[in-house]
Backbone as JSON, one array per atom type, in Angstrom:
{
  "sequence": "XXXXXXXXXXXXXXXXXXXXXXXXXXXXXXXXXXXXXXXXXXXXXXXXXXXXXXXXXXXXXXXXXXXX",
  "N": [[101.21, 100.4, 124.88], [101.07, 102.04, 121.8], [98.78, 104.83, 120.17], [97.74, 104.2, 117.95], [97.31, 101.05, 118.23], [96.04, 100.78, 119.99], [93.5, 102.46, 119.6], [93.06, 100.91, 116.74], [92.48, 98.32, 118.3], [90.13, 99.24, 119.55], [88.43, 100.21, 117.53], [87.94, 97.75, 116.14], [87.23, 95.71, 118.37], [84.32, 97.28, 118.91], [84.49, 98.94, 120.81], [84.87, 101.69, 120.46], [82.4, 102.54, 119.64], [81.07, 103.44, 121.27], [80.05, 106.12, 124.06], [83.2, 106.8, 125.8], [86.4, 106.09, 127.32], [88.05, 105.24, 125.7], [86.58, 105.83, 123.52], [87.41, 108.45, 123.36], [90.21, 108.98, 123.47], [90.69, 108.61, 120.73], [89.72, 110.66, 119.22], [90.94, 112.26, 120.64], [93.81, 112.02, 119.41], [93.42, 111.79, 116.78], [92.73, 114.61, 116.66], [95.23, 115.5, 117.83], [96.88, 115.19, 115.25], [96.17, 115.11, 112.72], [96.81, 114.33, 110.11], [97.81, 112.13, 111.07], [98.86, 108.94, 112.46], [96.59, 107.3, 113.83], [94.55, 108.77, 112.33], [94.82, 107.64, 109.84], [94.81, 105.08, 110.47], [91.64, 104.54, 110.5], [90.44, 105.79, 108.42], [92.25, 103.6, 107.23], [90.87, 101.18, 108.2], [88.09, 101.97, 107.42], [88.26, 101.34, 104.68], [88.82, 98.53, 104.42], [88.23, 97.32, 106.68], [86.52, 94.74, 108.59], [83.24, 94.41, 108.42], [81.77, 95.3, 110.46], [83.32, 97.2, 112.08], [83.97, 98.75, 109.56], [82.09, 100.61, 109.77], [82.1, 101.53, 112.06], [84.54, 102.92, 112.0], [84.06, 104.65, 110.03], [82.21, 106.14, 110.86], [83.71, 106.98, 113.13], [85.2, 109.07, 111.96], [82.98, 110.23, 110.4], [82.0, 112.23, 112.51], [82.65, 114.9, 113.13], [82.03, 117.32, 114.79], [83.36, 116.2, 117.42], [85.9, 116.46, 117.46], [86.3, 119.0, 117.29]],
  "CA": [[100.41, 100.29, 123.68], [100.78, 102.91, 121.28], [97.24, 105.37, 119.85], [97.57, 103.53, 116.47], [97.16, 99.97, 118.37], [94.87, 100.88, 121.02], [92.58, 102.86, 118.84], [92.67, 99.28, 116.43], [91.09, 97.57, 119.39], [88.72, 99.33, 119.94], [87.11, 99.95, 116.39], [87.41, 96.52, 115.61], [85.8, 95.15, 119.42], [83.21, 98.24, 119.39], [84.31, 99.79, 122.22], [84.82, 102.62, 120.28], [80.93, 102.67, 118.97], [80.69, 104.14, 122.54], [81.42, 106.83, 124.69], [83.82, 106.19, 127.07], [88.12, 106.52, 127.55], [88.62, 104.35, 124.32], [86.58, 106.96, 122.05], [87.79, 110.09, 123.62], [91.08, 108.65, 123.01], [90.61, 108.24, 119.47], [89.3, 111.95, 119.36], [92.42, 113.09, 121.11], [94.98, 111.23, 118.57], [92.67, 113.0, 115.55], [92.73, 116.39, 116.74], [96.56, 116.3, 117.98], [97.43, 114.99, 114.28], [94.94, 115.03, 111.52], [96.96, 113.58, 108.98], [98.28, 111.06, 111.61], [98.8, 107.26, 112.47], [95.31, 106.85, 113.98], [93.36, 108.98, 111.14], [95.19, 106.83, 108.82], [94.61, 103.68, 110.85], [90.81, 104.77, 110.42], [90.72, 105.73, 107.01], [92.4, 102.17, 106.6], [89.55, 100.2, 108.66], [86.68, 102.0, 106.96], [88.09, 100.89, 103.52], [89.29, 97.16, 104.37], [88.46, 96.23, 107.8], [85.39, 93.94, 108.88], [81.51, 95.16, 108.4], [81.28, 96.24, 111.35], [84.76, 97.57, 112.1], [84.11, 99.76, 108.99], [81.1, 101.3, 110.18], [82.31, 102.17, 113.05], [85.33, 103.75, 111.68], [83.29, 105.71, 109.29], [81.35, 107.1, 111.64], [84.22, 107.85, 113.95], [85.38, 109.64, 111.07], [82.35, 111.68, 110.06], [81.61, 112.64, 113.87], [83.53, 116.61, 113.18], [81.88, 118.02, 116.07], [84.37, 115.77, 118.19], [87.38, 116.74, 116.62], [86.53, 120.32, 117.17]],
  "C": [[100.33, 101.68, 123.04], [99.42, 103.1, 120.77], [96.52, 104.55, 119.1], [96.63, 102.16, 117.27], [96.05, 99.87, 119.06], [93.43, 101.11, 119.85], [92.02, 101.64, 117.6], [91.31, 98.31, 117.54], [90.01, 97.96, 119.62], [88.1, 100.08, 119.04], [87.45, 98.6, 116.38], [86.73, 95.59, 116.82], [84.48, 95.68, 119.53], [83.39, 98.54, 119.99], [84.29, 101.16, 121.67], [83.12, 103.31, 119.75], [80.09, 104.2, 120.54], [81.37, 105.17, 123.62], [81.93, 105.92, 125.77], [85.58, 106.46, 126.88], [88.34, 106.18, 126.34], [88.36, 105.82, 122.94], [86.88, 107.98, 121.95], [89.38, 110.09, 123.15], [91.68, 108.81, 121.74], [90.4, 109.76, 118.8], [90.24, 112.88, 119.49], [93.3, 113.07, 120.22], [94.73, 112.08, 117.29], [93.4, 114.27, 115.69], [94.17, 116.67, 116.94], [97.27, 116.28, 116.22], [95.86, 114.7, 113.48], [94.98, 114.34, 110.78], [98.04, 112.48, 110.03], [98.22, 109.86, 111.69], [97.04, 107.0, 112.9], [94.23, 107.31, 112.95], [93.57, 108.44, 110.15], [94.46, 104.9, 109.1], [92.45, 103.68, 110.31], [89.92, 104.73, 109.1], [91.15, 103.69, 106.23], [91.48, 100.97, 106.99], [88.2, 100.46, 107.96], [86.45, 101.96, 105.35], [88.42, 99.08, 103.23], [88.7, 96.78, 105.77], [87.12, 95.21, 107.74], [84.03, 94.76, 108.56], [81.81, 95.81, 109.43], [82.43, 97.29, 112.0], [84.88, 99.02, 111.17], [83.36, 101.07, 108.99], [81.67, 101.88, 111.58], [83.76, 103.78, 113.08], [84.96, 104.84, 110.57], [82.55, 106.68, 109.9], [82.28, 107.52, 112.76], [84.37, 109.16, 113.09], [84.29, 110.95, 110.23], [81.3, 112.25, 111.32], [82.78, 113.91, 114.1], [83.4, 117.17, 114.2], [82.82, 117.5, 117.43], [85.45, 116.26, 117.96], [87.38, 118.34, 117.07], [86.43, 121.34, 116.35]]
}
């Protein structure tokens, strides 16, 4: 399972709402690429995906102190 797909699953189940392997994951994928597949995938959930899906990806998204 590529970052892109994984990182999918888990904003749109919530696992990412929480810490744990999924959101550190998601953290990792960010910081190695910025303008990459998962900050894109992110970007693309917190303008189209589900309510809650988008919230979550918004707030991965303005959580900087992770990123570094």
């Amino acid at each position: 399972m590529t970052d892109e797909e994984m990182s999918k699953r888990a904003v749109t189940s919530g696992a990412a709402a929480t810490v744990g392997v999924r959101r550190t994951a998601i953290f990792e994928a960010v910081r190695a690429d910025r303008n990459g597949p998962v900050t894109g995938l992110l970007l693309a959930l917190a303008d189209a995906g589900a309510a809650e899906a988008r919230v979550s990806a918004i707030e991965l998204l303005c959580s900087p102190a992770e990123f570094g």
